[in-house]
Structure formats: structure tokens, C-alpha cells
Residue, then its C-alpha position, 0 to 999 in steps of 0.5 A: x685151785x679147789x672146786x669147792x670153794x665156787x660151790x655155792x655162787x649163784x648167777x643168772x648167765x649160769x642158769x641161762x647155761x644150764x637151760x641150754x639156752x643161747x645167751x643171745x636169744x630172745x630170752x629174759x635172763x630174770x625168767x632164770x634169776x633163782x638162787x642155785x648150788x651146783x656140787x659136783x659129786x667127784x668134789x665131795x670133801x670126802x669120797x667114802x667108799x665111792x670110786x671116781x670114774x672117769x673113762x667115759x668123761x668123753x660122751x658124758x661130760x664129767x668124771x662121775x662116783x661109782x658105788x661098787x661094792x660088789x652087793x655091799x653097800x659102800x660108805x657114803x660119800x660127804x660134803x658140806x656146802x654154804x647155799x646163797x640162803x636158806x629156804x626152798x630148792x628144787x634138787x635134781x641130781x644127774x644119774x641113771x639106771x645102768x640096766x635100763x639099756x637092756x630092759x630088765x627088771x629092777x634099779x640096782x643102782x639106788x642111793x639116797x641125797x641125805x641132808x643133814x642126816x635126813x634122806x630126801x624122799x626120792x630114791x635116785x638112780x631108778x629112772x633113764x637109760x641115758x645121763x640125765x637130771x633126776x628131778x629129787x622134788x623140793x627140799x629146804x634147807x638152811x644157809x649151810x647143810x651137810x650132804x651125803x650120798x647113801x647107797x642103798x645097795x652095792x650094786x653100782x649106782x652112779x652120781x655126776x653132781x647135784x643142783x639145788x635150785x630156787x626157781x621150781x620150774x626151772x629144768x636143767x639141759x642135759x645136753x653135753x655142750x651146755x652142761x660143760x659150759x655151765x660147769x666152768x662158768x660157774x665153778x670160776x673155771x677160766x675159758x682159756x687152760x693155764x700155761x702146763x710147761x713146755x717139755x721135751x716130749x709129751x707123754x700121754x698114757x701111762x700104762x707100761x708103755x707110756x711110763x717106759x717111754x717117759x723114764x727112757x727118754x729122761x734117762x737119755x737128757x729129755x724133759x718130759x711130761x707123763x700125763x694118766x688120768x687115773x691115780x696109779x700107774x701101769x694100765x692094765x697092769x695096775x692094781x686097778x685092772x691086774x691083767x698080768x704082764x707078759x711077754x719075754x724081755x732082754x733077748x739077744x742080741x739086744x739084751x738090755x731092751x726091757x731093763x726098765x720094764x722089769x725095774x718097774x716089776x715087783x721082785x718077788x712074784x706072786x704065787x700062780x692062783x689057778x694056774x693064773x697070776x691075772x687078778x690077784x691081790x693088788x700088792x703085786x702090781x707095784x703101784x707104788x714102785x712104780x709111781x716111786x721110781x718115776x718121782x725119782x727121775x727128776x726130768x720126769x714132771x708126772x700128771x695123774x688125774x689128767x685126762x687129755x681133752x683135746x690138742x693143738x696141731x696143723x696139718x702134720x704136726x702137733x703143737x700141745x695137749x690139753x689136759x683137765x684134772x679128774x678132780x677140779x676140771x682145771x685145764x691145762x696147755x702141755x707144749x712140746x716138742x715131740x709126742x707120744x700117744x700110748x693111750x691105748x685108744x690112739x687118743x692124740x693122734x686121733x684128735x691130731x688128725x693122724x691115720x688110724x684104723x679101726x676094726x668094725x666087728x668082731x672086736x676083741x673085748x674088754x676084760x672082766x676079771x674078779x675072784x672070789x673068796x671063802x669068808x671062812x677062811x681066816x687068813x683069806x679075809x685077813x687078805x681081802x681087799x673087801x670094802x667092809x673088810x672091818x664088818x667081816x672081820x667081826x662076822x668072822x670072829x662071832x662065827x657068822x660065816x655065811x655070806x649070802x647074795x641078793x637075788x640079780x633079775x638085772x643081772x644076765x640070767x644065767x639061772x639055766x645057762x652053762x658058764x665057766x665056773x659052773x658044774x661041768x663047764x670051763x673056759x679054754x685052757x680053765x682049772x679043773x675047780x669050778x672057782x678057777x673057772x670065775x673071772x679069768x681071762x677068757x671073762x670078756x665081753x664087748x665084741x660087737x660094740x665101740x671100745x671107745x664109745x660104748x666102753x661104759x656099757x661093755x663095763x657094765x655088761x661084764x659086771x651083769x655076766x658077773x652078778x649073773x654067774x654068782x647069782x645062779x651058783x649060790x641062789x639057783x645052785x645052792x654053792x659056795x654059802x661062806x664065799x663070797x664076791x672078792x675083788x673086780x675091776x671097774x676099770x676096763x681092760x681093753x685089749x683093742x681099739x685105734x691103731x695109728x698107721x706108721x711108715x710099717x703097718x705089721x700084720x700077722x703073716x709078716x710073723x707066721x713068714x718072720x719077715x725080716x726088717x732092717x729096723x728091727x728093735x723090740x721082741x715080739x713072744x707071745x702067739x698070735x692072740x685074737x679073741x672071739x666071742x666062744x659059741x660054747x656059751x652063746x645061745x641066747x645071749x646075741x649082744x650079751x657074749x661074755x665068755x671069749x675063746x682065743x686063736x689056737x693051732x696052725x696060723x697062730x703060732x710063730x717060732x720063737x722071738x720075733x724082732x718088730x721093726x721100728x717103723x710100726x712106732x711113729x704116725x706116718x703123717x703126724x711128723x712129731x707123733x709117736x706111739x707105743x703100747x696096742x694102738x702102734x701100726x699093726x693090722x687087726x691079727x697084727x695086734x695078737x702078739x704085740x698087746x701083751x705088757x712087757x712087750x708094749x713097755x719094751x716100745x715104750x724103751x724104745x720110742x724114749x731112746x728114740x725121742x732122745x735122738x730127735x731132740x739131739x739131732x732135731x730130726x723127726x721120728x721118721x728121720x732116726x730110722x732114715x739118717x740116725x738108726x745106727x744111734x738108736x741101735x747103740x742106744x739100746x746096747x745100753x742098759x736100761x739105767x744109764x743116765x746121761x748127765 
């Protein structure tokens, strides 16, 4: 069902919604009665240069357009409505200013409302800290209207969606509850979500993890569901995050365990850039390899743009998921048999009741890769993923070849600040060359702040480190004149969050000792990697660290591969909830040599095999390791591409 076909219904009971009103309180529902158009901004026919974001639907309601142009005003985004009837309307249009949290100077994030090629008056994304309505002033209107978004600098301004409304006094709620309610009564959306199917397993998350277990489980008989809420697959590993997969697969003695992982890689590599393959151009990520052998499993029933929402479940045992699409916020019931959280932040599990653990402080924060590129160099903007790549084109071949970059007083002032990538200054383990010291790894912030909660502003905090940093290169130090901004992830990269407790929580001392597990089924390779926030670049930025340092030397280093047991991969009070990916059972230094890729898409294998071996049996995860884990170990002498018939 297409949203956009209740864009224009108009009714008192949605007003009464909106308001925040009980529909049962001592109110006249005629005091609500205007003509209104409500547009949700992810609905317009077309998106422009804008990026729909959804990871923080959770604590504001909706999806929202991002207009990250890295200093380059995007294309706007376009529509058109039907109104109830011509005449006057109040416009209001929920936004904010992203740096309003840090009260700094300006409103990076302006954009206009254009109807029908004519801007309304006030400039929006100014004005509030929180999510909000922005009052736009009156504006009238015929009984049908084109209307864009313009943004007015590059700088990501955001929008949720635009009201219209007759009545001028009327104001609507910003309270989340309410607004949500209003959404779906409106929009025709029914109460209660269709029936999804019921599957075999559930998969929800679909970075490597998630996809591996969904291809093994199917390789092996199951009918499963794989559930991701953005467009490609592979997480961080995708196109959209591009932290380069790593740790070592298909070690003895059970060398088929990360078949599937590597079927899911490009075959040919990229070139190191700066000793790094993290950030580069998106081709070789694979999104379409991988979204491509999935198609191809035909047990494998594939959601994208589905976020889970919520889930059914008693005491001990889940029942189904909720999902809602990213586009048209229709809902849906997944039933299944068995579940696999590989969402990162331990989402089903956590609404399921299961046991997790959270670190309080010092949390190892999100990733905030982007590169940089000389405009001069031809075949570097033949390469370039640039939303004006057309314009540079053209700039290129008339020998216009400087690329300048506003001033940033929003942005972190790094005016008189060393960072990596600044004369004299590198991050750990960094490039001898200045630029291959910008938005490597080591680029992180949100240490002190909840990766799940305030996971918009730590995203945002690594776009004003970034802004920040090139801003004082090219206007304070006068470098760089033809380079500019290339790529960065709007998406982000979250290295911690919930774990979920099994039967083993592993620590890091159980790898220092190589403690030994009789359930021992996927290699474990890379150090024990914890991240800080690096004091080196600290000084005046309490709450702002953006640069990380990782755990080095003597207690961070183990001999070898490391086998993990089994038991780290299924929740110990959910009977049918497994995991896989960097919310398993682990302690806080468990989690170091685990959250790599590779290694998160090798349990990803293995819950799969193991899901298989629960249906045959009808058995609970917990009762492979106790009455089947010798089924499980032929399993994985297998190759990753048997199929059962």
C-alpha cells in the first residue's frame, strides 16, 4: 500500500490525535474540525538527493530525510498533493537544529518548504534542539500543489514530515505517542499489523552476521525470514558504513566455517588506501552480490526497510516480531519458530525480556569514517561518489579546479586544536601523509553517551569533528585548495552496545588463558580491541572526544586462533532466542576480538547449522549443545554451499 494515496484526508478524530488530546476528554471535537494535509517527508514521490534515515525512529517516531551533502546543497526532494480545498493553511514542518545541543553559533541545517515553485517565507531547521513542529506562518494554496524541499546548504538539515492545516490556531503535539497515533490514523494505517508469515527462524539484522545465519539455516532445510531496515545488506560492511571486514576464516580443523562469509565477499580486493581498506569507494562492499545471493536461496523470504518494533513473547519464549517499513509505516507480524537477534544493539532480546548487559561509561564509540579527494585529479573525480558529481565534472573540464569550503562556527573548533591529519599529528598506527590521517579508524566519538538512545547525536558529534577538522585545514591553515569532502557515513558504526547473556558469557581472560571449551565452533584472530577516547587529542573537548586510541601490548594479545564455544550464541532465559554478531555473551573486553566481521558472520554460519538441528529435533538451542552437538560438529565439516533438498 502506498502512503501516499491518504495524503490529503482530512478528519476531526486525527486533529484530536495530533493535539495530544484524549479522544474521551471534555473536549469539542468541532474546536478541531479544519481542513489539514499531513506529508510525511520519506513519502515524497521522489527523494532527490536526500537520505532517508532511520536509526533513530525509536526516540522520535519516524524515519526522517537527511540532506547530507558534505557542503553541497543536495537536489531537492518532490511531491505532489491533492489538499481538501483551496484556500489558506497553517504550515508547520517537524525539524530541528542538529547543533542546538551544543550552543554554538549558526543553523547549519536550513532548507526551505517550495510550493509550487515558490519558497514559504520561513526558513526551517533554525530553531529547537529537540524534534519539534516549526510553525512555517500561513500560505495558501490551490486544490493541488507541487511541493519540494530545498536545502539551502549541504550541511544536514533534516525533515519528518509537513502539516498544512486550516485552523490557525490549531498546534500540533509533539509528544511521540500521540504523533504516532495521528500517523496511522490518518494514513489509513489499520491498528492491528498484517499477517508476515510464519517461518522456520527469524532473522533479524542483516549485517554479516544476520545474512550468514539466514543462508546457512536455509542451505540446511529452514524457511526463514531475514529482516534489515536499511536498503542493502552487510551493516557495517556495506557501502553505507565501509568498516572493512576482518578476522580469519576457514581455520583447522573446521575449515569450511566461513564459506559463506567469503561467497558474500567481492573477489577481487581493493587496493590498500593509506594502509587501510576502511572507507573506500563503495563497489567493493558488494552490496549487490550480496542482496543477489540471497534472492537466490529460495527458502530465504528477504525484508528490507523493515525495522522491528516490538515483539510477542512470554516469560521465556518469543512468539513473533513486529516489523514496520521505513517507507509506508505498514506493520507486520513475523511468527516463527526460533529467533535470531543480530541487530547489534540486542534489540529482540531486549524487548523479549532476555538477560543483557550494558557498559555505563567508557564505551567504545561509533565510527566516523569519510575521505577526501583532489578535484584536480581526473580520474579521482571520475571516481567520485560526489552528489554533484555532474557540476564537478563540468568545473573540471573549464579548468575551475579550486574547491572551497564555508567557514563551520557550529562545527567543533579545531581552529587552534591538533588532530590526525594536521601538521604533526597522526593517529595510532596513522600514515606518514597528513590526508591519511582523516577519517580513519581511530575518527570515533560517543564514549560517554548510550549508543542506542543518543546514537543521533553521537552521529552527529563525528559529522562536526569532521566539518571541524576541514574546516581548519583549508580556511585556518590555507591546505588542500583543489580537495575537497569525498564520502562519509551518515549511518553509524557502532562498535558496542547490549550483549545478551547466554549459558558462557566469554571474557577477555578466558583468551589471554585460551581457555578451553568442549563447544568450541568458530575462530576467534583479532586482539583484544577496546577503545578509549585518545587524551592526546582531549584538552577542551570533555563530551566532544573524537579521536580513540585502541588497546595495545601485554593483556591484549593472545597466541593465535581462538575457538569460542557455542554457548556464547543463544540467550540463556529466552529458550528459542539466539544470537550472533557483537551483542553475543561476552564481557565488556569480551567483545574486543569478537566484533570483527568476518568472525561475526562465522557465528552467523553457526547459529544457522544450529537453528537447522533445533527444527529437525524440535529441541531448543540450549539442547544442541546438551543432546545434538555432535550433529552440529558434522554440520560444520560441511561446506558452506551444501544444500539439503
Amino acid at each position: 500500500m502506498n502512503r501516499r494515496q491518504f495524503i490529503g484526508k482530512a478528519g476531526s478524530t486525527s486533529l484530536f490525535l495530533l493535539a495530544g488530546i484524549n479522544l474521551f476528554a471534555n473536549v469539542s471535537k468541532e474546536a478541531f474540525s479544519g481542513e489539514f494535509l499531513f506529508l510525511e517527508a520519506e513519502q515524497f514521490a521522489d527523494l532527490g538527493g536526500w537520505d532517508l534515515d532511520q536509526q533513530s525512529m525509536d526516540q522520535m517516531g519516524s524515519p526522517y530525510l537527511l540532506a547530507h551533502g558534505l557542503g553541497v546543497p543536495v537536489n531537492d526532494a518532490k511531491t505532489t498533493v491533492q489538499f481538501p480545498s483551496a484556500g489558506q493553511y497553517r504550515i508547520w514542518v517537524r525539524t530541528r537544529d542538529w547543533v542546538a545541543p551544543w550552543k554554538v553559533p549558526g543553523a547549519p541545517g536550513k532548507f526551505q518548504v517550495v510550493i509550487d515553485g515558490k519558497p514559504v517565507k520561513e526558513v526551517f531547521g533554525t530553531k529547537g534542539e529537540e524534534w519539534h513542529w516549526h510553525d512555517g506562518g500561513l500560505v495558501r494554496v490551490g486544490n493541488k500543489a507541487s511541493v519540494a524541499l530545498h536545502d539551502l546548504t549541504g550541511f544536514e538539515g533534516r525533515c519528518d514530515a509537513i502539516l498544512f492545516c486550516k485552523d490557525k490556531k490549531f498546534k500540533p503535539t509533539d509528544e511521540v505517542k500521540a504523533l504516532t497515533k495521528f500517523r496511522r490514523e490518518l494514513l489509513g494505517l489499520p491498528n492491528q499489523p498484517a499477517d508476515g508469515g510464519a517461518f522456520d527462524l527469524a532473522v533479524v539484522g542483516a549485517g554479516l552476521a544476520g545474512t550468514c545465519a539466514a543462508l546457512a539455516a536455509a542451505r540446511n532445510g529452514l524457511k526463514v525470514v531475514l529482516i534489515q531496515d536499511r536498503p542493502v545488506l552487510g551493516g557495517n560492511g556495506s557501502s553505507e558504513v565501509r568498516v572493512w571486514p576482518e578476522g580469519k576464516t576457514r581455520q583447522k580443523p573446521f575449515i569450511h566455517i566461513g564459506d559463506i562469509v567469503e561467497e558474500l565477499m567481492l573477489p577481487d580486493l581493493p587496493d590498500f588506501v593509506y594502509g587501510s581498506r576502511n572507507a573506500v569507494q563503495g563497489q567493493y562492499f558488494g552490496d549487490e552480490r550480496k542482496l543477489k545471493i540471497v534472492a537466490d536461496e529460495p527458502r530465504i523470504t528477504l525484508l528490507t526497510e523493515h525495522r522491528a518494533i516490538g515483539v510477542e513473547h512470554t516469560k521465556d519464549k518469543i512468539s513473533a516480531v513486529i516489523v514496520q517499513s521505513t517507507r509506508t509505516a505498514l506493520q507486520k507480524k513475523i511468527k516463527a519458530t526460533y529467533f535470531a537477534d543480530c541487530t547489534g544493539d540486542a534489540v529482540i532480546g531486549f524487548m523479549a525480556g532476555a538477560d543483557y548487559e550494558i557498559a555505563s561509561s567508557n564505551i567504545m564509540g561509533v565510527s566516523n569514517l569519510w575521505n577526501v579527494f583532489d578535484a584536480a585529479d581526473a580520474k579521482k573525480v571520475i571516481e567520485c561518489e560526489c552528489k554533484d558529481k555532474t557540476a564537478l565534472t563540468l568545473s573540471l573540464d573549464t579548468g575551475n579546479l579550486a574547491q572551497p569550503f564555508p567557514r563551520c562556527p557550529w562545527a567543533i573548533d579545531l581552529s587552534d586544536k591538533p588532530f590526525p591529519g594536521r601538521k604533526n599529528y597522526k593517529g595510532q598506527w596513522g600514515s606518514e601523509d597528513p590526508l591519511g590521517n582523516l577519517g580513519g579508524w581511530f575518527w570515533e566519538s560517543g564514549f560517554d553517551k548510550d549508543p542506542i538512545t543518543d546514537v543521533e547525536k553521537i552521529r552527529d558529534l563525528n559529522l562536526r569533528a569532521m566539518y571541524g577538522a576541514w574546516d581548519a585545514l583549508k580556511n585556518v591553515d590555507k591546505l588542500y585548495p583543489n580537495h575537497r569532502l569525498g564520502w562519509c557515513a551518515f549511518i553509524a558504526g557502532k562498535r558496542e552496545s547490549r550483549r545478551l547473556m547466554g549459558d558462557v558469557v566469554l571474557s577477555g581472560e578466558d583468551f589471554l588463558k585460551r581457555k578451553e571449551f568442549d563447544d568450541a565452533v568458530f575462530p576467534c584472530s583479532w586482539h583484544i580491541d577496546i577503545h578509549k577516547a585518545n587524551e592526546q587529542f582531549d584538552k577542551g573537548l570533555k563530551g566532544q572526544e573524537f579521536i580513540s586510541q585502541a588497546s595495545t601490548g601485554e593483556g591484549y594479545v593472545y597466541d593465535g586462533v581462538y575457538w569460542a564455544p557455542y554457548r556464547i550464541l543463544y540467550s540463556r532465559n529466552i529458550d528459542n532466542l539466539f544470537m550472533a554478531g557483537r551483542d553475543i555473551s561476552v564481557t565488556n573486553d569480551g567483545l574486543g576480538p569478537v566484533r570483527v566481521m568476518r568472525t561475526c558472520g562465522m557465528m552467523g554460519e553457526i547459529v544457522g547449522k544450529a537453528a537447522a538441528i533445533c527444527i529437525q529435533q524440535k529441541t531448543t538451542p540450549r539442547g544442541v549443545y546438551k543432546d545434538h552437538f555432535n550433529e552440529l560438529k558434522k554440520l560444520m565439516e560441511q561446506p558452506g554451499s551444501t544444500r539439503v533438498s
